[in-house]
C-alpha angles and dihedrals in degrees: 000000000000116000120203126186121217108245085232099041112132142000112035112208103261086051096064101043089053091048082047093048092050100057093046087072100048117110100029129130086256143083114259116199134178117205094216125333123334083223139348093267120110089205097047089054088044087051096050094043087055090058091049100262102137124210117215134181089216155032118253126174107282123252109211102353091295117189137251128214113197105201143243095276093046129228139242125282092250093060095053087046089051093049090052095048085048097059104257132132105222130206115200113225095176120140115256092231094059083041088061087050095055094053087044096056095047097044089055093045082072097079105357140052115252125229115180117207103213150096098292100212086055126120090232096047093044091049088055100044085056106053090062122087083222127058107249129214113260116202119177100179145005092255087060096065101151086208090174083052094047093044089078093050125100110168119011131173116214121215123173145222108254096247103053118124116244091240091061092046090055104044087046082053097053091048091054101044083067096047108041116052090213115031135158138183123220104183111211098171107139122254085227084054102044091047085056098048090044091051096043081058097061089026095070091047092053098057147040094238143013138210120202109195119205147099125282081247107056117098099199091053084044098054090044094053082058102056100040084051096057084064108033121035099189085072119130143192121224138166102209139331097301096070095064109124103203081207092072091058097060100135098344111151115182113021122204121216128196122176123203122252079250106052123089129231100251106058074059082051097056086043097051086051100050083049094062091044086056087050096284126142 
């Protein structure tokens, strides 16, 4: 049984700089707190925790000028107001590319409506809807389509959340240009984002089986879960090593494996591993 790694399999960029960012801080007099989770990875939190970085769900009034990570997602303005009221230094762990998209959204509120393609209950999109004095329009598919709330609207700018697949992008497009006289679309997907979708498209029709890695929460695993599945149905979705089914691998000869922009190497590692011990090589 032949294994064969995506290029673009594991750690984008701004997750590892938040991860980075995170352990820097470990160790030190003060008080180190995470608002949620640093990335969408359950063994990335576990690891942190372990070096006394503490997640927590709220802000509470801070004890010693205790820090702040804001992770790699980002967070609303308000959150990053609140922190500060409450006496924390912040450090801002949020990746540069949803960064990008911040300035970019506010620059275009000044003169459009915003609509956000993206998965509304998600950190990102949250991060960016609160940076805008406006609420903006959040669609997540073509089938969402708010068409009462769209009727007001005469000239809107889209912007989306990193992770979003090109296909959605397009059909939520073509939805729109008949609905808003003046509409334009201002695609903030990540490149990180775009060279894994691309891969996870070839990577399906190479091989028997795939295996996608990557946590329940994290959108881009999840989107690329999506695509490989669409053309191949025999694509799963595992967390680590223990989730390996042997019955998946009857008379599989070459195995696929993508890793998500938030799982570390080595949880790939630990899988790859299990596989050659199963015949794989």
């Amino acid at each position: 049984m032949k294994i064969n790694i995506a290029k673009s399999s594991g750690f984008c960029f701004g997750v590892r700089r938040a991860i980075d960012i995170s352990k820097n801080l470990a160790g030190g007099k003060r008080a180190v707190y995470v608002l949620g989770d640093i990335v969408h990875n359950s063994f990335v939190v576990s690891e942190l925790e372990k070096k006394g970085i503490r997640k927590i769900s709220r802000i509470k009034r801070s004890a010693g000028n205790a820090i702040l990570v804001i992770r790699a997602h980002g967070a609303p303005k308000a959150v990053f107001d609140n922190a500060k009221a409450r006496g924390y230094r912040i450090v801002d762990a949020t990746c540069p590319k949803v960064k990008d998209i911040y300035k970019i959204a506010r620059r275009l509120e000044k003169n459009s409506s915003i609509i956000i393609i993206g998965d509304n209950n998600h950190d990102e999109v949250k991060g960016i809807a609160g940076q805008l004095k406006k609420k903006p329009i959040t669609i997540e598919s073509p089938r969402d389509i708010p068409l009462k709330k769209l009727a007001r609207v005469k000239k809107a700018a889209v912007i989306t959340q990193s992770t979003q697949t090109t296909d959605n992008i397009n059909m939520i497009m073509e939805r729109l240009e008949k609905i808003i006289p003046r509409v334009k679309l201002y695609n903030t997907r990540c490149r990180t984002t775009a060279v894994k979708q691309q891969e996870i498209k070839s990577l399906p029709e190479k091989n028997d089986l795939v295996l996608i890695i990557g946590s329940r929460t994290s959108a881009n695993t999840k989107r690329l879960y999506q695509i490989s599945r669409n053309i191949n149905k025999k694509t799963y979705w595992i967390e680590c090593a223990r989730d390996l089914k042997a019955a998946w691998f009857k008379n599989a000869g070459k195995v696929g494996i993508m890793a998500g922009a938030s799982t570390p190497d080595y949880i790939t590692g630990e899988i790859v591993e299990t596989l050659k011990q199963m015949g794989g090589e």
